[in-house]
C-alpha positions as CSV (number, residue, x, y, z in Angstrom):
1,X,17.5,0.9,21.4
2,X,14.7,-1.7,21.1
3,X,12.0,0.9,21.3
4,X,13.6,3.0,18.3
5,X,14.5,-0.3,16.3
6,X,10.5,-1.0,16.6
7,X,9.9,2.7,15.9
8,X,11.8,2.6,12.4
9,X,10.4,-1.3,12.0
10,X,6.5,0.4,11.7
11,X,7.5,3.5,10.1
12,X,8.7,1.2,7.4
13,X,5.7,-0.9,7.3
14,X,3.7,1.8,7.8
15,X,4.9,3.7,4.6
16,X,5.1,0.7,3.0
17,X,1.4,0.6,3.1
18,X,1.5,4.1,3.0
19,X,3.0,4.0,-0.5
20,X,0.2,1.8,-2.6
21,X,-1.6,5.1,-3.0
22,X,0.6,6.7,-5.5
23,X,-0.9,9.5,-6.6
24,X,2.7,11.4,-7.1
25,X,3.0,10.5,-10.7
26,X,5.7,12.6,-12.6
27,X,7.7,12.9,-9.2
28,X,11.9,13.4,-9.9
29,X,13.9,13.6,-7.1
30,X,16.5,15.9,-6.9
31,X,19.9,14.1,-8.6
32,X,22.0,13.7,-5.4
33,X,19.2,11.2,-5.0
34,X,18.7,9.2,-8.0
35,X,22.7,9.4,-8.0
36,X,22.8,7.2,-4.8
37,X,19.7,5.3,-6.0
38,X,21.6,4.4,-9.2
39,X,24.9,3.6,-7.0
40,X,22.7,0.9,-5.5
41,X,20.6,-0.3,-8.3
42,X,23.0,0.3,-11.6
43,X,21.1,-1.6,-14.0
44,X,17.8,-0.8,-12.6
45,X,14.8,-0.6,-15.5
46,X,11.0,0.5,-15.3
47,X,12.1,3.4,-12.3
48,X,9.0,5.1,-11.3
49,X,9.7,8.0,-8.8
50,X,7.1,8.9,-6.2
51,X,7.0,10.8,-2.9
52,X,5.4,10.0,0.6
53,X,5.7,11.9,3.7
54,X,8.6,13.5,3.2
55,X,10.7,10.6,1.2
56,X,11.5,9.6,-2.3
57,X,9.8,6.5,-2.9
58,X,11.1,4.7,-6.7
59,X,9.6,1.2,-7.8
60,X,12.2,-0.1,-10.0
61,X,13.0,-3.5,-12.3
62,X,16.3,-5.3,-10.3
63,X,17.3,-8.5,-12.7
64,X,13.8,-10.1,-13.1
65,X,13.0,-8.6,-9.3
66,X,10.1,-5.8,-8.5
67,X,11.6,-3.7,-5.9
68,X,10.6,-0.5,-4.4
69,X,13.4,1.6,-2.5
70,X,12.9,4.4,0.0
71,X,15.2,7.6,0.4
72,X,15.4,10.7,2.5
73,X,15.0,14.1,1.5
74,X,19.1,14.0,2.2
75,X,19.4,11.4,-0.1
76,X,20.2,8.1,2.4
77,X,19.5,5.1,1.6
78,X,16.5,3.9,4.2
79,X,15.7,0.4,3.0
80,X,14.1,-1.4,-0.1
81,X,11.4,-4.1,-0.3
82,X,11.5,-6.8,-2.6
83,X,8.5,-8.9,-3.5
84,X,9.5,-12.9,-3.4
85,X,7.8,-15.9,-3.0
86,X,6.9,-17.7,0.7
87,X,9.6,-20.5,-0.2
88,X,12.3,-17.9,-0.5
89,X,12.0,-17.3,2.7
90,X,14.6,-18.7,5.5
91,X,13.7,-21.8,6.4
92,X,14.0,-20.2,10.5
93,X,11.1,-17.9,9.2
94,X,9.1,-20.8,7.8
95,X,9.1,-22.9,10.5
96,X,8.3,-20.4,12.8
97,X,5.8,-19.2,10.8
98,X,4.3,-22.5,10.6
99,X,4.0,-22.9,13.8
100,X,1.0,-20.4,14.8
101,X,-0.5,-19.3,11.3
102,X,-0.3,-22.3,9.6
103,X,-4.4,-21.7,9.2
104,X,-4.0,-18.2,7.9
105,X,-4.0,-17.2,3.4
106,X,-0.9,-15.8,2.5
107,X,-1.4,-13.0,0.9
108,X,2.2,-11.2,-0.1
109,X,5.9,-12.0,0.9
110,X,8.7,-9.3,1.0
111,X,12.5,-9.2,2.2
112,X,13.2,-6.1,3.2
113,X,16.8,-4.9,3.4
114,X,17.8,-2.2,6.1
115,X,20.6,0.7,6.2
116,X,20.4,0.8,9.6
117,X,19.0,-2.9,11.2
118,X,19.7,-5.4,8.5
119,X,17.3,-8.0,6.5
120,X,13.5,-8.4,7.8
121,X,11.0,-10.3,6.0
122,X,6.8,-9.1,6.0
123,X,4.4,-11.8,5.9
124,X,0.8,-10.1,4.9
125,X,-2.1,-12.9,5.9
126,X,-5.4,-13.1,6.2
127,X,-8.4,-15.3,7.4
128,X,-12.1,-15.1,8.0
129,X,-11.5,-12.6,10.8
130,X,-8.3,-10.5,10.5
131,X,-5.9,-9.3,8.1
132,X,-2.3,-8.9,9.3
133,X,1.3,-8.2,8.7
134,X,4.0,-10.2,10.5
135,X,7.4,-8.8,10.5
136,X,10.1,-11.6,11.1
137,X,14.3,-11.5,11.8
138,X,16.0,-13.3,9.1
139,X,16.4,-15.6,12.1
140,X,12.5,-16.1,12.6
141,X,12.1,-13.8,15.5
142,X,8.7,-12.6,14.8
143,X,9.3,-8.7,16.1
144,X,5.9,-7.1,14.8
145,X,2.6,-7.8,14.4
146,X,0.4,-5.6,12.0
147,X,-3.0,-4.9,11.7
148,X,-3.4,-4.3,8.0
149,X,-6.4,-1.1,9.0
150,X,-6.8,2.3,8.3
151,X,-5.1,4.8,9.6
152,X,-1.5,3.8,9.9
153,X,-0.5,5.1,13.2
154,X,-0.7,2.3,15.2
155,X,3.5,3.3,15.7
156,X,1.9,6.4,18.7
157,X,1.8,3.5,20.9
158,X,5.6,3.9,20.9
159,X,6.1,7.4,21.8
160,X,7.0,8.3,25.2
C-alpha cells in the first residue's frame, strides 16, 4: 500500500511538472468530463483545458484561487493543486519544515487535494546547490523528496 501511495504521490508531482509545457492549446475534453469538472468547481472562471499523458489537465479561476485540476480519460477526479502562500500552510508543515531547510529559497507552495489519499502540500526550494520539491502530510510527515531535473522518471525506482 505504501509503495503505490508513493507511486501515485510522484506521478502527481511528476505531471505536475509535467504540465508547465502546455503546448495543447485549444484542448476540450469530452463533456462527461468537463461535466464532473464543473460538479466540482461550479463557479469556476478563466478554464483552460489541456492534455498530458493521457489526462485532461484544466487551469481554472476558484474564488480569487489559481487552481489546476487533473482528470482521467474516464472522467475521475484525480486531484487538483492550488497555489497558496507558505503561511497557509499547517503550522505541523511549517515547523517541520523549519527544522532542516530553514536555509533553503522558497520558491512555490501548493495544497494539493487527493481522490484517493487526501490533502498533501509541495514545497519547491532552492539554494546555491540544488533545487527540490518536498512533498509533506497535512500532518508534516515529509513523504517525498524531489529533485526538480529533467526527465521526470525518477518514479522507475518504484517498480518492482
Amino acid at each position: 500500500m505504501k509503495k503505490i501511495l508513493i507511486l501515485i504521490i510522484g506521478a502527481v508531482i511528476t505531471t505536475m511538472i509535467a504540465s508547465c509545457d502546455d503546448d495543447d492549446n485549444g484542448y476540450t475534453p469530452n463533456s462527461s468530463i468537463i461535466e464532473v469538472f464543473y460538479d466540482y468547481y461550479p463557479d469556476a472562471t478563466n478554464v483552460n483545458w489541456f492534455y498530458v499523458n493521457n489526462y485532461s489537465v484544466v487551469d481554472f479561476d476558484y474564488y480569487g484561487e489559481e487552481k489546476e485540476a487533473w482528470f482521467s480519460y474516464s472522467g475521475l477526479w484525480i486531484y487538483t493543486k492550488t497555489e497558496i502562500e507558505y503561511n497557509d500552510l499547517p503550522d505541523i508543515v511549517q515547523e517541520n519544515f523549519m527544522n532542516t531547510y530553514y536555509n533553503y529559497e522558497i520558491n512555490d507552495v501548493e495544497k494539493i487535494e487527493t481522490a484517493k489519499y487526501g490533502v498533501f502540500y509541495n514545497i519547491e526550494i532552492e539554494n546555491d546547490i540544488t533545487e527540490q520539491s518536498l512533498l509533506y502530510t497535512d500532518s508534516g510527515i515529509l513523504v517525498r523528496i524531489f529533485a526538480n531535473t529533467l526527465p521526470y522518471t525518477w518514479w522507475y525506482d518504484f517498480d518492482d
